[in-house]
Structures are given as structure tokens and as C-alpha cells.
PDB file of N, H, CA, C and O in Angstrom:
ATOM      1  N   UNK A   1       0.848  -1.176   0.000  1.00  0.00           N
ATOM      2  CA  UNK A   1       0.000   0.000   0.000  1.00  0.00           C
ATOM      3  C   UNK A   1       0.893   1.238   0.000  1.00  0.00           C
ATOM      4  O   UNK A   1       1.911   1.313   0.688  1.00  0.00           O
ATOM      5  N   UNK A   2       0.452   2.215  -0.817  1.00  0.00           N
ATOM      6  H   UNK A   2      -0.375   2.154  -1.376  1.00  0.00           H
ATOM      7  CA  UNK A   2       1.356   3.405  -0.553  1.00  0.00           C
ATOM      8  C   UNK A   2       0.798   4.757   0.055  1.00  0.00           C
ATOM      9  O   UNK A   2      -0.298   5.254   0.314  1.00  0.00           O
ATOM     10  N   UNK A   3       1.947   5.039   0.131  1.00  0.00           N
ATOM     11  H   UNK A   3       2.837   4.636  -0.079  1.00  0.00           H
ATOM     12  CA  UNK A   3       1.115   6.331   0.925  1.00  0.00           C
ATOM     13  C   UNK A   3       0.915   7.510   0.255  1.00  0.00           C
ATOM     14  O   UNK A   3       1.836   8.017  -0.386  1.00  0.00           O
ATOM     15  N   UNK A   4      -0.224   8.033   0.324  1.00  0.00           N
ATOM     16  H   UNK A   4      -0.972   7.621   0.844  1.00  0.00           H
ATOM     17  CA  UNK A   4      -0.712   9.233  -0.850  1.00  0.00           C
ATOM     18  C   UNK A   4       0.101  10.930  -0.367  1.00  0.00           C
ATOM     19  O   UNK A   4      -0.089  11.518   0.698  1.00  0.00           O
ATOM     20  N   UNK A   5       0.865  11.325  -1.349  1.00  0.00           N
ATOM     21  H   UNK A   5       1.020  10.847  -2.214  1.00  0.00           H
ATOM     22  CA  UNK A   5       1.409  12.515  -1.023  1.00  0.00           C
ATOM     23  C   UNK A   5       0.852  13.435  -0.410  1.00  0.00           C
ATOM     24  O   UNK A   5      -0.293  13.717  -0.762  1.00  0.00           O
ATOM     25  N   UNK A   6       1.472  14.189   0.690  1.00  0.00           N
ATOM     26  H   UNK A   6       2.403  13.960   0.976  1.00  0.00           H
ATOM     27  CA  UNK A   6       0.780  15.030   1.524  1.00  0.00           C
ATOM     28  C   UNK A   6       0.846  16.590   1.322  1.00  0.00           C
ATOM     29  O   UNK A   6       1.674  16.861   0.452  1.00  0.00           O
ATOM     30  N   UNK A   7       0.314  17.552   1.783  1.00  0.00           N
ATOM     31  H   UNK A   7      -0.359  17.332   2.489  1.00  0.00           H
ATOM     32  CA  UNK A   7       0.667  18.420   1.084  1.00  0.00           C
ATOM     33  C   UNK A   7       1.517  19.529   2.289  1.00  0.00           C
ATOM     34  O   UNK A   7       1.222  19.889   3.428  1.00  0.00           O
ATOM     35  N   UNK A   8       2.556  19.789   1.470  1.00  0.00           N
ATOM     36  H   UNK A   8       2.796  19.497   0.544  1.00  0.00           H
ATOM     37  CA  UNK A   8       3.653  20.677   2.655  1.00  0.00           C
ATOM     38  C   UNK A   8       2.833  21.540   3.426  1.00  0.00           C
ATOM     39  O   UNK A   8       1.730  22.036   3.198  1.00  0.00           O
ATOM     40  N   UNK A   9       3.810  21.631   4.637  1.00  0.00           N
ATOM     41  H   UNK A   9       4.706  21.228   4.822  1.00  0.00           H
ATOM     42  CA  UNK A   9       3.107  22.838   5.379  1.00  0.00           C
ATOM     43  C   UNK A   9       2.371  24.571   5.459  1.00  0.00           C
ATOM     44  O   UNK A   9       1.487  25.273   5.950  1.00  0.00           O
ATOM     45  N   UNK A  10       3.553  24.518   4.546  1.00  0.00           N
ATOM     46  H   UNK A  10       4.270  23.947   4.147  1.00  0.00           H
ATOM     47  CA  UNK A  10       3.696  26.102   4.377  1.00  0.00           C
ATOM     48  C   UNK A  10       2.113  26.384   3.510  1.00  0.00           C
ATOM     49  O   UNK A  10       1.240  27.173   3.872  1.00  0.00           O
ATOM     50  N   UNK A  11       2.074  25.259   1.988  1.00  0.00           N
ATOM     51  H   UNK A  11       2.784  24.618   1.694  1.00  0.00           H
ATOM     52  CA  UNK A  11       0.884  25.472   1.854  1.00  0.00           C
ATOM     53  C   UNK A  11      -0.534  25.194   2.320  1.00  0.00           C
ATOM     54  O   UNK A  11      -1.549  25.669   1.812  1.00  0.00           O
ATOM     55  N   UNK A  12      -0.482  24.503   3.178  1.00  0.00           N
ATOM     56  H   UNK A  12       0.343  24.117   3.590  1.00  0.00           H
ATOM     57  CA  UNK A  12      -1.224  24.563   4.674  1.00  0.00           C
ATOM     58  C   UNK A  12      -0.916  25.673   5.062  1.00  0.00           C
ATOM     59  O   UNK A  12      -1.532  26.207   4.140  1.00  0.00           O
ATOM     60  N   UNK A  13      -0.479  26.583   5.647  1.00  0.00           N
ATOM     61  H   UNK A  13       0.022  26.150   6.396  1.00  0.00           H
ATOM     62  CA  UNK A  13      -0.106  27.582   6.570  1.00  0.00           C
ATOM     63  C   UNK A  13      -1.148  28.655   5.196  1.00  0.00           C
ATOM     64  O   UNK A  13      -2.210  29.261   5.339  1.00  0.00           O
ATOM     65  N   UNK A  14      -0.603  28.558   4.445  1.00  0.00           N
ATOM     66  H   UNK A  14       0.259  28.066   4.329  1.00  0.00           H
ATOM     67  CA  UNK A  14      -0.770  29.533   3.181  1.00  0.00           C
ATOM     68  C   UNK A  14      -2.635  29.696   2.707  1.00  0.00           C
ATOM     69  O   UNK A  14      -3.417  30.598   2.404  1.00  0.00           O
ATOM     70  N   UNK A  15      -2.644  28.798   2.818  1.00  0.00           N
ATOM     71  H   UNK A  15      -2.009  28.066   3.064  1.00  0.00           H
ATOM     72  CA  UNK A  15      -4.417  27.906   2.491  1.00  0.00           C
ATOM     73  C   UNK A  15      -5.242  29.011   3.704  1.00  0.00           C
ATOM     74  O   UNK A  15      -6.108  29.812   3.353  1.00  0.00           O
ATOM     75  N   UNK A  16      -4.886  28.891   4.808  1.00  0.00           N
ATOM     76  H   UNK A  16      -4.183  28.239   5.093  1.00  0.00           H
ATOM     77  CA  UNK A  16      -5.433  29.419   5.912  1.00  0.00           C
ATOM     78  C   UNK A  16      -5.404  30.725   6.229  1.00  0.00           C
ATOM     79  O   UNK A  16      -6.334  31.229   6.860  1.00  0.00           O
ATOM     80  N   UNK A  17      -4.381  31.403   5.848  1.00  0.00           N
ATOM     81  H   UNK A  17      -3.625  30.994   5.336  1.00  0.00           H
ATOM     82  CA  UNK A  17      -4.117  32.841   5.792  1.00  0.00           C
ATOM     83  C   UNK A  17      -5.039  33.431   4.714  1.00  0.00           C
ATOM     84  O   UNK A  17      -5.609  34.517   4.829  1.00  0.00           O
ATOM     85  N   UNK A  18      -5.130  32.590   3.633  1.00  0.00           N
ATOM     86  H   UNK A  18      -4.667  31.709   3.540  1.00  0.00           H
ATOM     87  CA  UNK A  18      -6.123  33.130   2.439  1.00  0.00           C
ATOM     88  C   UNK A  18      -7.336  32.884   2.818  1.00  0.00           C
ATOM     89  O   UNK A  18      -8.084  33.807   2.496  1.00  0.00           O
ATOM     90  N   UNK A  19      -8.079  31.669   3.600  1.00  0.00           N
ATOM     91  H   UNK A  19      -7.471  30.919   3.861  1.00  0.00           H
ATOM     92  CA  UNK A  19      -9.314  31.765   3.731  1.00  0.00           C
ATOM     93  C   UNK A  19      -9.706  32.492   4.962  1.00  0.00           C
ATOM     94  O   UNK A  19     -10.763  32.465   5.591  1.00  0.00           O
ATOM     95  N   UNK A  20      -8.819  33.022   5.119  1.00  0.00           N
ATOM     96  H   UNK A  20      -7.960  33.044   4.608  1.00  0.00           H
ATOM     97  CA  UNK A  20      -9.261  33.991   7.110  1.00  0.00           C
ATOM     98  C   UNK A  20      -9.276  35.341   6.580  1.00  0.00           C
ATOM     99  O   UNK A  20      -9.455  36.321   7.303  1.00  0.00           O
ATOM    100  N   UNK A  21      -9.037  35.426   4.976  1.00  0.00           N
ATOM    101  H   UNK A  21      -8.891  34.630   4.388  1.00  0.00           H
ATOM    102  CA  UNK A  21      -8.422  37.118   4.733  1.00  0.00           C
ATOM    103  C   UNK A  21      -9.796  37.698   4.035  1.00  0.00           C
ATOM    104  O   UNK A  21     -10.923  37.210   3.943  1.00  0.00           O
ATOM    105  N   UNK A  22      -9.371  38.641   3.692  1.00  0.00           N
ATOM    106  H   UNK A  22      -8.456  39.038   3.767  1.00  0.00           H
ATOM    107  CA  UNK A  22     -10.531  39.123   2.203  1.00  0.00           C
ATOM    108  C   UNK A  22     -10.962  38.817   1.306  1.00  0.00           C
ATOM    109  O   UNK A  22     -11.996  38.934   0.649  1.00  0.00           O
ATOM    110  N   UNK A  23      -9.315  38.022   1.284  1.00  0.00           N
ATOM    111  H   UNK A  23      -8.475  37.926   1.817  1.00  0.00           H
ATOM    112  CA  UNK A  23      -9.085  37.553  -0.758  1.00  0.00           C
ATOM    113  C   UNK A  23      -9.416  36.007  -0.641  1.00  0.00           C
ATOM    114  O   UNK A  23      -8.939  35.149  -1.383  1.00  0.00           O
ATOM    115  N   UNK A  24     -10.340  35.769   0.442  1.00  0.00           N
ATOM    116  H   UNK A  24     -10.728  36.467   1.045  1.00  0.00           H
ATOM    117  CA  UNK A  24     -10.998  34.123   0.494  1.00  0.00           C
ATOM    118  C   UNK A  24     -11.678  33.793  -0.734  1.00  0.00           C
ATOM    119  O   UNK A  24     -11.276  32.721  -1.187  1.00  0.00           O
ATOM    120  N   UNK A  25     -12.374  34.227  -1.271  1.00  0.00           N
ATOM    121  H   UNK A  25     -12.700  35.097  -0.903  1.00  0.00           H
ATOM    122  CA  UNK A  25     -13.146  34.465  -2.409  1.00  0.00           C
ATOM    123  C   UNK A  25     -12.345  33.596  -3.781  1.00  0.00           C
ATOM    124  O   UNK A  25     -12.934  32.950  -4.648  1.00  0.00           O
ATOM    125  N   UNK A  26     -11.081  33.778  -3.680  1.00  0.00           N
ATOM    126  H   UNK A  26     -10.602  34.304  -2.976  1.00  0.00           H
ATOM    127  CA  UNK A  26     -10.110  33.357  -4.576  1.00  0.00           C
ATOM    128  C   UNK A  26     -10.487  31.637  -4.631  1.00  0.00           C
ATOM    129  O   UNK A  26     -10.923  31.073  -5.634  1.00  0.00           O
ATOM    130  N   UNK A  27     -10.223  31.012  -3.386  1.00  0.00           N
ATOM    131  H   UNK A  27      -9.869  31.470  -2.570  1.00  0.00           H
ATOM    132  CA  UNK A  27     -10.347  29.906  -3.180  1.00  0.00           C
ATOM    133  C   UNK A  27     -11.715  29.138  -2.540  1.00  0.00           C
ATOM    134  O   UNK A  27     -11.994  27.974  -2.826  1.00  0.00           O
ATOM    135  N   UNK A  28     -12.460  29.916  -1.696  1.00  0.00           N
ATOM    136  H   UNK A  28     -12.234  30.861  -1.463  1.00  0.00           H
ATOM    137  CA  UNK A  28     -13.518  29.773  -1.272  1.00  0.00           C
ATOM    138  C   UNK A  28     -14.538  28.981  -1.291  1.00  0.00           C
ATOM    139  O   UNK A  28     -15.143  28.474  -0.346  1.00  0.00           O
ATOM    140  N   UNK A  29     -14.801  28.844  -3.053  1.00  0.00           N
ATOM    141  H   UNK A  29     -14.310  29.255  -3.820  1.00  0.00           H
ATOM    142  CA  UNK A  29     -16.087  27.770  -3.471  1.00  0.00           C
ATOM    143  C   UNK A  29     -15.644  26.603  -3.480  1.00  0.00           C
ATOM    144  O   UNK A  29     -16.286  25.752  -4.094  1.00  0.00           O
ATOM    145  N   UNK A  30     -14.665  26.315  -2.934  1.00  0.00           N
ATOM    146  H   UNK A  30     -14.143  27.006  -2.434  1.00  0.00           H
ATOM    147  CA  UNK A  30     -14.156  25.023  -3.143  1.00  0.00           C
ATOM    148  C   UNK A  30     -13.195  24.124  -1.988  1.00  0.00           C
ATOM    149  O   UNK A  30     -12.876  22.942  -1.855  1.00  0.00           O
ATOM    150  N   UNK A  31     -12.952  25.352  -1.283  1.00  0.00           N
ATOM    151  H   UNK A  31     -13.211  26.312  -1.391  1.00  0.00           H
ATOM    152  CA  UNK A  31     -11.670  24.981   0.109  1.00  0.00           C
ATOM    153  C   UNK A  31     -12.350  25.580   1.278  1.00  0.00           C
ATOM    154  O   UNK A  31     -12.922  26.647   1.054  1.00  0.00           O
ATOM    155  N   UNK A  32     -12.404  25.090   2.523  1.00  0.00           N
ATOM    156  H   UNK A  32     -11.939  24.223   2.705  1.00  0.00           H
ATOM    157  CA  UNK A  32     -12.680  25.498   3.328  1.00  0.00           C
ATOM    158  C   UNK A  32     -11.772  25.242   4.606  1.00  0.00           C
ATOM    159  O   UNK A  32     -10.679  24.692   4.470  1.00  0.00           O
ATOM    160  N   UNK A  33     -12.156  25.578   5.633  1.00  0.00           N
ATOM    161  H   UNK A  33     -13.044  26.025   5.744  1.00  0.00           H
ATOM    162  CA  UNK A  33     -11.313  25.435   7.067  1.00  0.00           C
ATOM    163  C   UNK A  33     -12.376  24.513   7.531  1.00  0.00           C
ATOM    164  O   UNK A  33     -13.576  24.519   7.258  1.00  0.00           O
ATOM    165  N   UNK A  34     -11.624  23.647   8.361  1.00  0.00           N
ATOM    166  H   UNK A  34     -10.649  23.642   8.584  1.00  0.00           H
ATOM    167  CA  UNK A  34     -12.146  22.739   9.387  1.00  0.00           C
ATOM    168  C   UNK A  34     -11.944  22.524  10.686  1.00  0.00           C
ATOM    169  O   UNK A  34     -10.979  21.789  10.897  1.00  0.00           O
ATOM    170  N   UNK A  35     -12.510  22.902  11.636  1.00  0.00           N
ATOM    171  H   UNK A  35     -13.294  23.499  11.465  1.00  0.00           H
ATOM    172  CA  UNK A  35     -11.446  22.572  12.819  1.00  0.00           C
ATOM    173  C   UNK A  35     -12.546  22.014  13.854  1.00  0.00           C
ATOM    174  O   UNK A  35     -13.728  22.233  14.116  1.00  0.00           O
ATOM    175  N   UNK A  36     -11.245  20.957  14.411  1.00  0.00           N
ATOM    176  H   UNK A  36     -10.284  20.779  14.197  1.00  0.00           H
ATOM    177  CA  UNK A  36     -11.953  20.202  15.043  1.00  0.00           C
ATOM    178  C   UNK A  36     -10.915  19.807  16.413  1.00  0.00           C
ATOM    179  O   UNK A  36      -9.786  20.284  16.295  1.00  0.00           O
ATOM    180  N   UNK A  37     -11.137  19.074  17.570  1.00  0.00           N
ATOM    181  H   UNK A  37     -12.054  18.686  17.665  1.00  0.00           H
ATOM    182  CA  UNK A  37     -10.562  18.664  18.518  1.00  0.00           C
ATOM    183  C   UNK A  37      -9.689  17.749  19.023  1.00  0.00           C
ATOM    184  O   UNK A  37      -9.971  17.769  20.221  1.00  0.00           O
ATOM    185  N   UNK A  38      -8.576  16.750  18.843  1.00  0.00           N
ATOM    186  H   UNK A  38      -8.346  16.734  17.869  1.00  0.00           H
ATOM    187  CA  UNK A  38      -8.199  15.936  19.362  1.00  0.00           C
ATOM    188  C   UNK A  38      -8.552  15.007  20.260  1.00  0.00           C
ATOM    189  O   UNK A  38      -8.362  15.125  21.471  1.00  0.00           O
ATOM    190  N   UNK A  39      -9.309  13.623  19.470  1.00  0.00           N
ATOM    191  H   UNK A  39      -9.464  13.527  18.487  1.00  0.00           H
ATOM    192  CA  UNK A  39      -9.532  13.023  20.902  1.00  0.00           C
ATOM    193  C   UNK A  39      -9.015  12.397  22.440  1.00  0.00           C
ATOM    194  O   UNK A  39      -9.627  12.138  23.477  1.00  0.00           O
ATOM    195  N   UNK A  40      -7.639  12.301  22.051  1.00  0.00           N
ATOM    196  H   UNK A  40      -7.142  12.511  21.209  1.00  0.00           H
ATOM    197  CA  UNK A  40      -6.862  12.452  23.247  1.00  0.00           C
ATOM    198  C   UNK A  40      -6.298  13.515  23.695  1.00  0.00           C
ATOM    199  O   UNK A  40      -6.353  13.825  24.885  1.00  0.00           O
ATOM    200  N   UNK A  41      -5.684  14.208  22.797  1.00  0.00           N
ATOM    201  H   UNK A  41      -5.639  13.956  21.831  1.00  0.00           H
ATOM    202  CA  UNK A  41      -4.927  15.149  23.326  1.00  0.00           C
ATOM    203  C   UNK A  41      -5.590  16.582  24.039  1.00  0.00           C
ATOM    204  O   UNK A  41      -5.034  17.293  24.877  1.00  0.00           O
ATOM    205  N   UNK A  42      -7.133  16.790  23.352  1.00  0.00           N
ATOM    206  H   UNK A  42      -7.584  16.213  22.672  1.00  0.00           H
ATOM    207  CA  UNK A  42      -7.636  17.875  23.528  1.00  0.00           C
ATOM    208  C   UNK A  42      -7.264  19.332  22.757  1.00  0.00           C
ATOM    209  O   UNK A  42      -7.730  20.454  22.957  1.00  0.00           O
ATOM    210  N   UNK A  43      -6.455  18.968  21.999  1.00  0.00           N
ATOM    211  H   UNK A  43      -6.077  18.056  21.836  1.00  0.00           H
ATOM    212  CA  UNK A  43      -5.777  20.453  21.056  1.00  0.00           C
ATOM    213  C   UNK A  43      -6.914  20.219  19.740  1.00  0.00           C
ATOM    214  O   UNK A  43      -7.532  19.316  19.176  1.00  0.00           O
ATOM    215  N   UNK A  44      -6.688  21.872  19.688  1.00  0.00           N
ATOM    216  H   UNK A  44      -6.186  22.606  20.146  1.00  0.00           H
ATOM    217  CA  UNK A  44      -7.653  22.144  18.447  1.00  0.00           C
ATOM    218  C   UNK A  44      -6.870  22.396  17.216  1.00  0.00           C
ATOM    219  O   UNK A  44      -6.015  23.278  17.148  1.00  0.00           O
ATOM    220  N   UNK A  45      -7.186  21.587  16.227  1.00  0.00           N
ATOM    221  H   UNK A  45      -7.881  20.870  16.282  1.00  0.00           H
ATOM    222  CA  UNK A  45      -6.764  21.753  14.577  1.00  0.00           C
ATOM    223  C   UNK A  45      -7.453  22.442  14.036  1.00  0.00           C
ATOM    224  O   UNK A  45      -8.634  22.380  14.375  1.00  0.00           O
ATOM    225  N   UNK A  46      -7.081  23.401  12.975  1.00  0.00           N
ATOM    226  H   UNK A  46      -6.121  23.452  12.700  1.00  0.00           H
ATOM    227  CA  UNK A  46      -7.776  23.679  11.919  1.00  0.00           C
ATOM    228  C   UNK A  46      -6.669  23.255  10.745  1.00  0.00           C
ATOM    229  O   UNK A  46      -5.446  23.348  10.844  1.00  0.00           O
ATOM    230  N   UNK A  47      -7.488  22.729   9.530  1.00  0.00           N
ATOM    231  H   UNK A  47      -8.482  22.654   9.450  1.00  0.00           H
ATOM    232  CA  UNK A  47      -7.050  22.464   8.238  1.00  0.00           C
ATOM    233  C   UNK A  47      -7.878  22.171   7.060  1.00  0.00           C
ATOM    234  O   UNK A  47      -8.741  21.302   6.936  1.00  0.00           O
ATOM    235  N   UNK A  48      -7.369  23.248   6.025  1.00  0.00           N
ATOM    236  H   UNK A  48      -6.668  23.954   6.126  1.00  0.00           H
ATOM    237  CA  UNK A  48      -8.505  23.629   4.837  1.00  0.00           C
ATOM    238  C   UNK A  48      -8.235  22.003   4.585  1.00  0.00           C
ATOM    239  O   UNK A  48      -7.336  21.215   4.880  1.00  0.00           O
ATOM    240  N   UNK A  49      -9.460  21.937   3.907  1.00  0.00           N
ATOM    241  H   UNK A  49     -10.190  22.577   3.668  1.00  0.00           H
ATOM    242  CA  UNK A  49     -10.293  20.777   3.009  1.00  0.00           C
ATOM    243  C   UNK A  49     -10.822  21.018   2.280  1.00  0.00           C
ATOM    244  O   UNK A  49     -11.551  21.997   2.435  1.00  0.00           O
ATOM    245  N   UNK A  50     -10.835  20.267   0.901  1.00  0.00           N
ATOM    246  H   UNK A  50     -10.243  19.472   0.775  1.00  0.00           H
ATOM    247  CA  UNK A  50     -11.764  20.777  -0.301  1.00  0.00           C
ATOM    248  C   UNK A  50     -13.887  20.020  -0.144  1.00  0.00           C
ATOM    249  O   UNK A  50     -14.224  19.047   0.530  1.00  0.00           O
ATOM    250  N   UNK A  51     -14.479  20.582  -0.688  1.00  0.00           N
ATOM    251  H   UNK A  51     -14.205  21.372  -1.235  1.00  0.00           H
ATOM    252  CA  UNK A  51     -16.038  20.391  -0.727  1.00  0.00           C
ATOM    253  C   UNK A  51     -16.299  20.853  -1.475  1.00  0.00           C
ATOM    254  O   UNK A  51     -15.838  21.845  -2.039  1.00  0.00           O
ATOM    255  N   UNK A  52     -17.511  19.926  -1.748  1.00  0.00           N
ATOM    256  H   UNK A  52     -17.885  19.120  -1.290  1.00  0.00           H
ATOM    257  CA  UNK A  52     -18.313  19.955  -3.202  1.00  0.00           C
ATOM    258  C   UNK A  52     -19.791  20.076  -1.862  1.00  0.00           C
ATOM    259  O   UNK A  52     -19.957  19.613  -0.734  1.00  0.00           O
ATOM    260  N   UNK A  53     -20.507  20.852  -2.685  1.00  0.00           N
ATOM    261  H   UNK A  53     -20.373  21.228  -3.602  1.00  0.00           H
ATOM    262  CA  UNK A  53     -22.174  21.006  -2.255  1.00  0.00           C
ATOM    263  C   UNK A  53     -23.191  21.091  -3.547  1.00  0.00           C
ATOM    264  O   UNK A  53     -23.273  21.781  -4.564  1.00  0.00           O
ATOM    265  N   UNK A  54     -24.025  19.853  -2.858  1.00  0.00           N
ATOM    266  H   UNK A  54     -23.959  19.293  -2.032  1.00  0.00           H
ATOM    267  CA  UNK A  54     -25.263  19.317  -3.512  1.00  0.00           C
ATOM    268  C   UNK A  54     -26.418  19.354  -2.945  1.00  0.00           C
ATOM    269  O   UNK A  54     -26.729  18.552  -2.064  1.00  0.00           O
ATOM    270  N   UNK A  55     -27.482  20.622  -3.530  1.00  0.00           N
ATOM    271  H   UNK A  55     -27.229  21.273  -4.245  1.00  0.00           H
ATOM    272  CA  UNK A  55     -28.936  21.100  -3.129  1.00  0.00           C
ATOM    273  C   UNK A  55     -28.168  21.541  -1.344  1.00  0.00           C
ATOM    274  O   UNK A  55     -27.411  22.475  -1.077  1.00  0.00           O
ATOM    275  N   UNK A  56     -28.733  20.463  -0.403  1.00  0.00           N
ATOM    276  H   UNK A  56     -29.348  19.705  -0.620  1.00  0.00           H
ATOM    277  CA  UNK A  56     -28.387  20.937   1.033  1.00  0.00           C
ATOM    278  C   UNK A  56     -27.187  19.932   1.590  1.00  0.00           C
ATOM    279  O   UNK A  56     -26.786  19.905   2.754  1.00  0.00           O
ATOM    280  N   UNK A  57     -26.723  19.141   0.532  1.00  0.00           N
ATOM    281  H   UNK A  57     -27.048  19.163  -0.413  1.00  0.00           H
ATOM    282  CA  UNK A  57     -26.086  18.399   1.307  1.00  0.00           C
ATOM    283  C   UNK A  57     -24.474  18.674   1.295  1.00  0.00           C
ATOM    284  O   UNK A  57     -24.239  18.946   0.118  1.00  0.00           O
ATOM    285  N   UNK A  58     -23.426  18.727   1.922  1.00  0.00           N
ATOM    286  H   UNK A  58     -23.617  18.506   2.878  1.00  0.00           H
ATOM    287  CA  UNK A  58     -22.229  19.285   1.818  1.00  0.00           C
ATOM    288  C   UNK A  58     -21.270  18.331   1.813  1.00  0.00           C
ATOM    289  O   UNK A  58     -21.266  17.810   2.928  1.00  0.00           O
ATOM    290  N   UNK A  59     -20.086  17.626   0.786  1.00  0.00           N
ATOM    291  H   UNK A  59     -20.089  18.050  -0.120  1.00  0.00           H
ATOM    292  CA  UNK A  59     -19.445  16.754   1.078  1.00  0.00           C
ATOM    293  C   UNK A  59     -18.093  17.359   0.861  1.00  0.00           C
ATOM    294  O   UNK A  59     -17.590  18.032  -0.039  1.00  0.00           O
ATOM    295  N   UNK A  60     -17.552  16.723   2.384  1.00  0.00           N
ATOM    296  H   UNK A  60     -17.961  16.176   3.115  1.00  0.00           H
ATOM    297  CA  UNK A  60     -16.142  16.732   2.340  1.00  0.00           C
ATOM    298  C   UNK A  60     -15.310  16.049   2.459  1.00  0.00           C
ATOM    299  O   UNK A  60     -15.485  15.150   3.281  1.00  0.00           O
ATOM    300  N   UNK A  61     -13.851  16.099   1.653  1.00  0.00           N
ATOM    301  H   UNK A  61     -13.708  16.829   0.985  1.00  0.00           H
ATOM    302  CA  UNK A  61     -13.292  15.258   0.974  1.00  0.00           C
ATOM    303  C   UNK A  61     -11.520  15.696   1.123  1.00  0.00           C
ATOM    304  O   UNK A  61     -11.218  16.879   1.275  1.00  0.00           O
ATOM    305  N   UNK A  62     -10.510  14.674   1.061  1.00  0.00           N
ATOM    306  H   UNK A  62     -10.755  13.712   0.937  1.00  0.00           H
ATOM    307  CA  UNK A  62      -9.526  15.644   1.091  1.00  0.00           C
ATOM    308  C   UNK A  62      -8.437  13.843   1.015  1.00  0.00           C
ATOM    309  O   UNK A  62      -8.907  12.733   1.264  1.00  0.00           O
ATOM    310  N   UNK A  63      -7.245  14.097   0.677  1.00  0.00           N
ATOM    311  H   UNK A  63      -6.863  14.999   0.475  1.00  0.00           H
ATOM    312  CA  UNK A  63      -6.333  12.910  -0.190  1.00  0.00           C
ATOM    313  C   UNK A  63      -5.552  12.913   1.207  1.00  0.00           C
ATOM    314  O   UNK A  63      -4.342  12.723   1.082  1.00  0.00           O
ATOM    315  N   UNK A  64      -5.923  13.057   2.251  1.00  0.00           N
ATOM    316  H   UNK A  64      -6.906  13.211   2.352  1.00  0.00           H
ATOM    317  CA  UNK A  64      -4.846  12.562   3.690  1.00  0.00           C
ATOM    318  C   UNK A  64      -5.301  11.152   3.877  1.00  0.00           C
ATOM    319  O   UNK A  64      -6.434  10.825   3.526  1.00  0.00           O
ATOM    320  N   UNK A  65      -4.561  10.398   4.354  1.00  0.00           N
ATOM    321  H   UNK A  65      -3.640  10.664   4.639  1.00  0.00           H
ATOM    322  CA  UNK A  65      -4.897   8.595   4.946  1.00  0.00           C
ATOM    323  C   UNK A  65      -5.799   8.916   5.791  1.00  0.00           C
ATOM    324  O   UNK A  65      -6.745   8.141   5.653  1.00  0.00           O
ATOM    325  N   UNK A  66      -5.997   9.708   6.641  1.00  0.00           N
ATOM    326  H   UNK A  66      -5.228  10.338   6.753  1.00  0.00           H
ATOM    327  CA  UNK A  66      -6.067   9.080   8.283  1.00  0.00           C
ATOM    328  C   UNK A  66      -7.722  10.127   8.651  1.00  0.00           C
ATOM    329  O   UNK A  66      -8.586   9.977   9.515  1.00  0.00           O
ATOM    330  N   UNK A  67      -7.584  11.016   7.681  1.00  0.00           N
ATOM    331  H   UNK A  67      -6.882  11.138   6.979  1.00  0.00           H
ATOM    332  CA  UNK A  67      -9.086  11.904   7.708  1.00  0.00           C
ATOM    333  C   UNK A  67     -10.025  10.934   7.497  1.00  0.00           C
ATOM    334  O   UNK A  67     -11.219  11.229   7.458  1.00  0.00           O
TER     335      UNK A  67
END
């Protein structure tokens, strides 16, 4: 099994600065922020993910293993 390429940090870091800014709009219809909790640790993540939306229903989707 292999493991599916991940995507560097920085553009993580980069992803997030754009959707927290003005110029969200750029990326917006398609990337969003997610954040959610650690179940052990208790620390909070956020990390854009891409989505597609159909009538009311919202699916999200993203090429990490472990999401």
C-alpha cells in the first residue's frame, strides 16, 4: 500500500491565511477550514479541506490517509 502525497506545510499555513483574509473568495467555493478537537490530546486543529455542495447536502473530501 502506498502512501498518498501530503501536502507541505507552508501550503497549509498559506491555504489558511487566504481563507481567514478578504481575498478568500479566490479559493472559497471550493476549500474550506475545518477545525476540530483531538480526541486524546484535547488540542484544536484547523485544516482547509476541499467540498463539493449538492442542493443541502455538503461533502467533504480531502487525499490525507487518516481523515
Amino acid at each position: 500500500m502506498s502512501e498518498s502525497p501530503t501536502v507541505p506545510p507552508i501550503v497549509i499555513s498559506a491555504m489558511k491565511f487566504v481563507l481567514r483574509s478578504p481575498m478568500h473568495a479566490m479559493v472559497s467555493k471550493s476549500v474550506l477550514l475545518i477545525t476540530f478537537t483531538g480526541r486524546k490530546s484535547g488540542k484544536t486543529y484547523t485544516t482547509p479541506v476541499d467540498y463539493s455542495q449538492d442542493g443541502d447536502q455538503v461533502y467533504i473530501f480531502t487525499h490525507a490517509n487518516w481523515w
